[in-house]
Backbone atoms as SQL, in Angstrom:
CREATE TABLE atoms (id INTEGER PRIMARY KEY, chain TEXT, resi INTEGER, resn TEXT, atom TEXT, x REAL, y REAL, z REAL);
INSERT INTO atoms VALUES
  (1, 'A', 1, 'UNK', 'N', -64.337, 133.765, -25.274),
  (2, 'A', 1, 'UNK', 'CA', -64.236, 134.719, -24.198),
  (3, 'A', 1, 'UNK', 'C', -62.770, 135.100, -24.024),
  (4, 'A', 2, 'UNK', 'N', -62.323, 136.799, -24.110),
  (5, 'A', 2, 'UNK', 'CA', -61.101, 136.694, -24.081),
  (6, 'A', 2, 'UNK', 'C', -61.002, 137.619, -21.982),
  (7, 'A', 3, 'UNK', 'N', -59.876, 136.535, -21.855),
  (8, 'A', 3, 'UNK', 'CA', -59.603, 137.015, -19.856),
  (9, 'A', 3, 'UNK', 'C', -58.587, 137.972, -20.166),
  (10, 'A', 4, 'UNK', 'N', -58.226, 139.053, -19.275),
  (11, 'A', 4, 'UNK', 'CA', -57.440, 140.004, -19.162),
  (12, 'A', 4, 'UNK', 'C', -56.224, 139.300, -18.524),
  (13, 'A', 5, 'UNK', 'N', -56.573, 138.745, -17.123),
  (14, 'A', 5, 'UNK', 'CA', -55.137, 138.482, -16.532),
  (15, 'A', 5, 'UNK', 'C', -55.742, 136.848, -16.026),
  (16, 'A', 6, 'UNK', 'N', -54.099, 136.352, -15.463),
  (17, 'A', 6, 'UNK', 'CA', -54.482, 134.637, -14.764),
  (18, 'A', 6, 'UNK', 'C', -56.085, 135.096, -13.688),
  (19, 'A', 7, 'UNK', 'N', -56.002, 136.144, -13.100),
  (20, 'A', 7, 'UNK', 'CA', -57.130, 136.316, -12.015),
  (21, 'A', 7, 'UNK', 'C', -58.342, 136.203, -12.694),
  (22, 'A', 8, 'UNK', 'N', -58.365, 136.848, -13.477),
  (23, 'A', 8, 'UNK', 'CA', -59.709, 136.576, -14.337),
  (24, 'A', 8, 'UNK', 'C', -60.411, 135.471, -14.862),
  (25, 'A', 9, 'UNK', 'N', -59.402, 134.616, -15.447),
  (26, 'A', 9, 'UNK', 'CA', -59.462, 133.660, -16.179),
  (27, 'A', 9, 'UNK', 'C', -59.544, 132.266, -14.950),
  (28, 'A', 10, 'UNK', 'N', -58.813, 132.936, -13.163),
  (29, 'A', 10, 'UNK', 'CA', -59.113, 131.863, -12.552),
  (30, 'A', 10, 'UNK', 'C', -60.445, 132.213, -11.562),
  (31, 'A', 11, 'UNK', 'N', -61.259, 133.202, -11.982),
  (32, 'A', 11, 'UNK', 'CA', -62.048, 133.355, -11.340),
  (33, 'A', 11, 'UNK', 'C', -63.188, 132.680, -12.185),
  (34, 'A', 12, 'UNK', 'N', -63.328, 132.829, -13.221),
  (35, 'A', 12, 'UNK', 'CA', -64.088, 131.864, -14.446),
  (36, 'A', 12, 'UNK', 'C', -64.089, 130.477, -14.337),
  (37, 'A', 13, 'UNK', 'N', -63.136, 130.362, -13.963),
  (38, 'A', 13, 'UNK', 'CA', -62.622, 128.901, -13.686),
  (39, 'A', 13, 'UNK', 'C', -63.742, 128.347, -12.407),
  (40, 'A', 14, 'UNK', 'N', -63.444, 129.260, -11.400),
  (41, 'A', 14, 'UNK', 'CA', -64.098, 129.390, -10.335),
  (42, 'A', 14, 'UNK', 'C', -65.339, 129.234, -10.445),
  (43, 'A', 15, 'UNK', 'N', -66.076, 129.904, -10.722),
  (44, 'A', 15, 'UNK', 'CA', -67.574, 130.187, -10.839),
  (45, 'A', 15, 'UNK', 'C', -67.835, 129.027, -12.448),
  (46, 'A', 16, 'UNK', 'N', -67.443, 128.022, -13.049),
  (47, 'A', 16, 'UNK', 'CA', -67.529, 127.652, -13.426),
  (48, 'A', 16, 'UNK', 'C', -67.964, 126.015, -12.344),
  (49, 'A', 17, 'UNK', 'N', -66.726, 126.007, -11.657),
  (50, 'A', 17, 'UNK', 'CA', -66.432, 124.704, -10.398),
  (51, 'A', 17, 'UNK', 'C', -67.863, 124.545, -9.849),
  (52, 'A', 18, 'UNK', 'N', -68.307, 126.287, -9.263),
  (53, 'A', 18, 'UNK', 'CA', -69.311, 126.124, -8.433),
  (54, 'A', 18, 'UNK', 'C', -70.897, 126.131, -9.514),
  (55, 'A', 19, 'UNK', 'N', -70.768, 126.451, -10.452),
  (56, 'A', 19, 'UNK', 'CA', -72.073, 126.419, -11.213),
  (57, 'A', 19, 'UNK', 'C', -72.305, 124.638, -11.870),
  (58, 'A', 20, 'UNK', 'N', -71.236, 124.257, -11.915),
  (59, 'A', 20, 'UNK', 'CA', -71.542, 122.908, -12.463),
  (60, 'A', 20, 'UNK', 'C', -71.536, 121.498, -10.722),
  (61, 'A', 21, 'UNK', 'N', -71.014, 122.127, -9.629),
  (62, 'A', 21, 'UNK', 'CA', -70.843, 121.576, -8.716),
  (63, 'A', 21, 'UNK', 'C', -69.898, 120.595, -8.916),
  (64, 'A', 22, 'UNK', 'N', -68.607, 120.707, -9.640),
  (65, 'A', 22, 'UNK', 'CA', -67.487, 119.956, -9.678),
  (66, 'A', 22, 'UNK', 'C', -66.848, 119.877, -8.322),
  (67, 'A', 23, 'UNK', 'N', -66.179, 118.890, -8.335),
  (68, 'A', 23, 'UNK', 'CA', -65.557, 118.414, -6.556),
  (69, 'A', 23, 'UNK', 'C', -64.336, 118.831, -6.896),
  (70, 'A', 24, 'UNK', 'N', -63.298, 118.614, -8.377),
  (71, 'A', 24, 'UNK', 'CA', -61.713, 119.628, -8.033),
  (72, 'A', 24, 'UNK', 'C', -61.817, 120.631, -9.444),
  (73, 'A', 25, 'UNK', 'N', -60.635, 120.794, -8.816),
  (74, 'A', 25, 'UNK', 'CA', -60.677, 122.025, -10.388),
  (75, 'A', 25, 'UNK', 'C', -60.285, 121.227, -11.456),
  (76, 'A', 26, 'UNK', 'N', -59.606, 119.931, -11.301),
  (77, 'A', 26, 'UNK', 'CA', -59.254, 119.271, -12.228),
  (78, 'A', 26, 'UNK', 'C', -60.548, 118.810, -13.203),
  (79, 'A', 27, 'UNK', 'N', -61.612, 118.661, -12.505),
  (80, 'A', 27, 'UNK', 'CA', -62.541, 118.295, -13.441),
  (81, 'A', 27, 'UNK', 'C', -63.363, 119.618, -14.321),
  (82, 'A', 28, 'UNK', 'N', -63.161, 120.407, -13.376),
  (83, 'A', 28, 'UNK', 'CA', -63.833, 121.768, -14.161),
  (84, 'A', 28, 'UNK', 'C', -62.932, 122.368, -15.122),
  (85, 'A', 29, 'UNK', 'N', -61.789, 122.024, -15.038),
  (86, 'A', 29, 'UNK', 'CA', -60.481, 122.391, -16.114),
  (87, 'A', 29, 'UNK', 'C', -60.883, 121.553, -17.671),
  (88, 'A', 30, 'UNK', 'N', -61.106, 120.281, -17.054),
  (89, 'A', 30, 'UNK', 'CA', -61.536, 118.876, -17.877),
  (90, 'A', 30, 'UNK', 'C', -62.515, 119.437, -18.437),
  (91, 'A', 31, 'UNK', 'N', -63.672, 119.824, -18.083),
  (92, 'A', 31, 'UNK', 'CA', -64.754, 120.135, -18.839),
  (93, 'A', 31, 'UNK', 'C', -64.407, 121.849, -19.552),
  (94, 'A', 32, 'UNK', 'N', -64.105, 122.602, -19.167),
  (95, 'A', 32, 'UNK', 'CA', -63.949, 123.858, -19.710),
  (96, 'A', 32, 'UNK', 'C', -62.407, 123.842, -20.998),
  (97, 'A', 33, 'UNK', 'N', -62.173, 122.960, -21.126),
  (98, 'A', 33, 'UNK', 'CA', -61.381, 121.923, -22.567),
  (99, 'A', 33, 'UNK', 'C', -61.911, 121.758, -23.209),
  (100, 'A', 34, 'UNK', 'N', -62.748, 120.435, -22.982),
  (101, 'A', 34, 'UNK', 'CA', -63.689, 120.154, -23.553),
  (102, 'A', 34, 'UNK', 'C', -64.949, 120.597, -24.308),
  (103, 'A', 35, 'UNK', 'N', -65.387, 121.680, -23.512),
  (104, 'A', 35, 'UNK', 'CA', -66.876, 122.232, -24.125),
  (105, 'A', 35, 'UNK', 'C', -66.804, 124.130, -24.427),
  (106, 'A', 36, 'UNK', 'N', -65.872, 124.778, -23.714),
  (107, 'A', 36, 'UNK', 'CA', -65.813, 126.315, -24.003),
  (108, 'A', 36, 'UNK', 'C', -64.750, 126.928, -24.409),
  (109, 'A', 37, 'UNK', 'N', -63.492, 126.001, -24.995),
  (110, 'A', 37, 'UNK', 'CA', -63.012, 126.563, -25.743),
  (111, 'A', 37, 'UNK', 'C', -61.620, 125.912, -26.759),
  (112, 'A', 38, 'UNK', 'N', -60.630, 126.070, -27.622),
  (113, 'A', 38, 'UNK', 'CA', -60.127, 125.247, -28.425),
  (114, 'A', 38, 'UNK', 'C', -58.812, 125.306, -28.427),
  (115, 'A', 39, 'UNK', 'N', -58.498, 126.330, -27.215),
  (116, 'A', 39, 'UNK', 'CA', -57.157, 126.522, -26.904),
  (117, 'A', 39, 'UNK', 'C', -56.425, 125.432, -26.219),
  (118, 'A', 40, 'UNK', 'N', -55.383, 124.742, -26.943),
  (119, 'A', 40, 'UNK', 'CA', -54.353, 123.642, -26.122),
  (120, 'A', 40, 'UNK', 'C', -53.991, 123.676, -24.242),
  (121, 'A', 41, 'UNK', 'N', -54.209, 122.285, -23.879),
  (122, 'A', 41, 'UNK', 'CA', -54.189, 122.310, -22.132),
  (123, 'A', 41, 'UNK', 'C', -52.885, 123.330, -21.975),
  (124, 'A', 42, 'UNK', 'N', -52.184, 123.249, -22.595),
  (125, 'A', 42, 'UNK', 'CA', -50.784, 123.632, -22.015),
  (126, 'A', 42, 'UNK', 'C', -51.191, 125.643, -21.870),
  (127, 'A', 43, 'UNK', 'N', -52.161, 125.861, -22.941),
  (128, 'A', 43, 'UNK', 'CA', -52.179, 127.407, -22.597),
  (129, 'A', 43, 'UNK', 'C', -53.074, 127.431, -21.820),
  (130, 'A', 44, 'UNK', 'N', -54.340, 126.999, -21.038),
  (131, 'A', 44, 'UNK', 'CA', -55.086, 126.629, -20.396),
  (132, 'A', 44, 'UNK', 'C', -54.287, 126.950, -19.190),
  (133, 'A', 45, 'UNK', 'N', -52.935, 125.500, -19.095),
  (134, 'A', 45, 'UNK', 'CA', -52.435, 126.007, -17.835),
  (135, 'A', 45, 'UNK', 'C', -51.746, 127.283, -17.146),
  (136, 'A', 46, 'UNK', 'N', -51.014, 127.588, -18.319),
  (137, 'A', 46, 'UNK', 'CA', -50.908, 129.080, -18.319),
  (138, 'A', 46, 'UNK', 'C', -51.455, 130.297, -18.270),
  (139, 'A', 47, 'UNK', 'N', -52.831, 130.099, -18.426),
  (140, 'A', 47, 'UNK', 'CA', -53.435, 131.007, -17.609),
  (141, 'A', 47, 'UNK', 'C', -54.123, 131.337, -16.408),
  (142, 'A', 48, 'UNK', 'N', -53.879, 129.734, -15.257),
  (143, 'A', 48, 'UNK', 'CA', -53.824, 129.521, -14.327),
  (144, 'A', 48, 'UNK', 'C', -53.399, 130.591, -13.263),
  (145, 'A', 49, 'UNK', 'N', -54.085, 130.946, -12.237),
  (146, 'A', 49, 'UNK', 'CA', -53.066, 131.876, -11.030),
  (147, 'A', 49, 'UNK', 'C', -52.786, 130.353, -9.909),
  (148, 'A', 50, 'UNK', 'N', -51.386, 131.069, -9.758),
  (149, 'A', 50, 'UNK', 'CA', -51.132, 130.144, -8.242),
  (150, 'A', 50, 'UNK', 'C', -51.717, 129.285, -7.733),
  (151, 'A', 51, 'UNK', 'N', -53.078, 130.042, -6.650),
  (152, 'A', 51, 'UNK', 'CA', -53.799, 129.351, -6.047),
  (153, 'A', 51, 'UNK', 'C', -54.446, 128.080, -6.780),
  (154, 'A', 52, 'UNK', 'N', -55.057, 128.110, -7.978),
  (155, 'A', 52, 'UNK', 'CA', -55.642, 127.166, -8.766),
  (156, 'A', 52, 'UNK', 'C', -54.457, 125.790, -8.810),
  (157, 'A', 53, 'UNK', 'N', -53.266, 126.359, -9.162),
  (158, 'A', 53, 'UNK', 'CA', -52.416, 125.604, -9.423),
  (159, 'A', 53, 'UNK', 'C', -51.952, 124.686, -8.476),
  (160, 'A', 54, 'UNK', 'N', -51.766, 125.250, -7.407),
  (161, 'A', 54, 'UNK', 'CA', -51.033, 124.596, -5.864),
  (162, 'A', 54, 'UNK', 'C', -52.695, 124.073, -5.129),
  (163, 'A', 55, 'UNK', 'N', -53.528, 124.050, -5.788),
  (164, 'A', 55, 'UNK', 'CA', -54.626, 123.184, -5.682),
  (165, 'A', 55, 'UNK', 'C', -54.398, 121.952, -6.188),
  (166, 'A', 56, 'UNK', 'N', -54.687, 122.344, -7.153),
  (167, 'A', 56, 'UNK', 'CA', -54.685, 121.030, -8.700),
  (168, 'A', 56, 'UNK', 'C', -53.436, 120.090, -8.383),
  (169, 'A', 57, 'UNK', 'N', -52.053, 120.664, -7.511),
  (170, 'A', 57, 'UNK', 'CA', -51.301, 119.554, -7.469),
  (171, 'A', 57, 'UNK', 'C', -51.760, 118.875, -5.764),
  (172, 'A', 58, 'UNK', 'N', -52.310, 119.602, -5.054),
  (173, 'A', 58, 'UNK', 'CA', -52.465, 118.946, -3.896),
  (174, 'A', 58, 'UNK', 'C', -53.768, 117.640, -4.076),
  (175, 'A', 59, 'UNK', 'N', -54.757, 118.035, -5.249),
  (176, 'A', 59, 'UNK', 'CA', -55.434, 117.430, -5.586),
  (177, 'A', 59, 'UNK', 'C', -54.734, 115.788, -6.112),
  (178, 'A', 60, 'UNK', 'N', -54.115, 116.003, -6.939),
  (179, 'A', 60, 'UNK', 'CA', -53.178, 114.945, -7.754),
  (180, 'A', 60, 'UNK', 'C', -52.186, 114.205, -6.464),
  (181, 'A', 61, 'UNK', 'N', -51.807, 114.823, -5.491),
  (182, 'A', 61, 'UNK', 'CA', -50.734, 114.426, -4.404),
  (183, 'A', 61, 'UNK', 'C', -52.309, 113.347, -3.515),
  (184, 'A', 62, 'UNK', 'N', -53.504, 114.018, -3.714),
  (185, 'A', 62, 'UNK', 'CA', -53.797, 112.899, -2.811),
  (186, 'A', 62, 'UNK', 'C', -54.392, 111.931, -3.499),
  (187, 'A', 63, 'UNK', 'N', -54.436, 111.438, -4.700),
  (188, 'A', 63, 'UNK', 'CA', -54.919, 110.850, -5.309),
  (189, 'A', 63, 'UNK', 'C', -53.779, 109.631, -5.607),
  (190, 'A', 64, 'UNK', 'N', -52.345, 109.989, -5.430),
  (191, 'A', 64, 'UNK', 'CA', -51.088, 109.501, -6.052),
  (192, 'A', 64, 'UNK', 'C', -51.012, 109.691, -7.470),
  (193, 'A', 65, 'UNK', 'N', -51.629, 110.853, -7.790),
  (194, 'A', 65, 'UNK', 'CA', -50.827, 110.938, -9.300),
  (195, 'A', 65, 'UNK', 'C', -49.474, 111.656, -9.214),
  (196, 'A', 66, 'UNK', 'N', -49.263, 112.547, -8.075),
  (197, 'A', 66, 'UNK', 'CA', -48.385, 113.236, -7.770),
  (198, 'A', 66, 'UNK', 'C', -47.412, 112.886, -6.656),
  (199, 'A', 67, 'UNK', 'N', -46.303, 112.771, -6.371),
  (200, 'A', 67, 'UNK', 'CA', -45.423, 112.683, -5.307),
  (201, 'A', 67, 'UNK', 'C', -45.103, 114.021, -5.136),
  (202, 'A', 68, 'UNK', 'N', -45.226, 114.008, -3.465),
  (203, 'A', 68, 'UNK', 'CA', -45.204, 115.088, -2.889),
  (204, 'A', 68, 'UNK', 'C', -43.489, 115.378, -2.866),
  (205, 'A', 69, 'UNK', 'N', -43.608, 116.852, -2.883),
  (206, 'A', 69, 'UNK', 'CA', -41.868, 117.129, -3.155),
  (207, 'A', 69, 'UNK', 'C', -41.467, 117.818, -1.309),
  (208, 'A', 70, 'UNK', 'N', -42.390, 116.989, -0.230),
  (209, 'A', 70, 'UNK', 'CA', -41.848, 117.469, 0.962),
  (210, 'A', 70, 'UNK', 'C', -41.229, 116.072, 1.265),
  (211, 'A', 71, 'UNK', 'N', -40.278, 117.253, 2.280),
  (212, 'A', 71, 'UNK', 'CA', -38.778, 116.100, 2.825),
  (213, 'A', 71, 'UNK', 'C', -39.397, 115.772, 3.989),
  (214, 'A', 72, 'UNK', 'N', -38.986, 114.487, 4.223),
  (215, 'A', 72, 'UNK', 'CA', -39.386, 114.034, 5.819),
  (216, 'A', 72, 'UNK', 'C', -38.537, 113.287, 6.325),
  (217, 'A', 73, 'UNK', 'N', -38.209, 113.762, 7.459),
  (218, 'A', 73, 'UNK', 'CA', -36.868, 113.265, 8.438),
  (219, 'A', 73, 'UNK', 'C', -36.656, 112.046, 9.060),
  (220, 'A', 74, 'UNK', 'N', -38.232, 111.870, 9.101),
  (221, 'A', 74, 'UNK', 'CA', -37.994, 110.579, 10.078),
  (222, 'A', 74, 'UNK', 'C', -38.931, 109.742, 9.853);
């Protein structure tokens, strides 16, 4: 399947999440690797929009795979 822009490709993404009933995008990313197509994660991520993205790390921040990059004062 070829996507025109990141929107496209994160709307696929999308309607992928909700047709398989995945809980993050990380797992629907995981499976759409895996089973629909042969392109390397790294271009995968690159065709990511924003929103998907600043998901996927809030996802990882609550899990502790991620440290959060906010400052806290006190």
């Amino acid at each position: 399947m070829i996507f025109k822009n990141q929107n496209e490709f994160s709307l696929y993404i999308e309607s992928i999440k909700q047709e398989k009933s995945f809980d993050t995008y990380t797992e629907t990313i995981e499976w759409y690797y895996e089973n629909e197509t042969d392109h390397e994660m790294s271009d995968i991520a690159k065709m990511l929009n924003a929103k998907i993205i600043n998901t996927i790390q809030l996802e990882a921040e609550s899990k502790g795979l991620l440290k959060s990059n906010t400052v806290r004062l006190f």
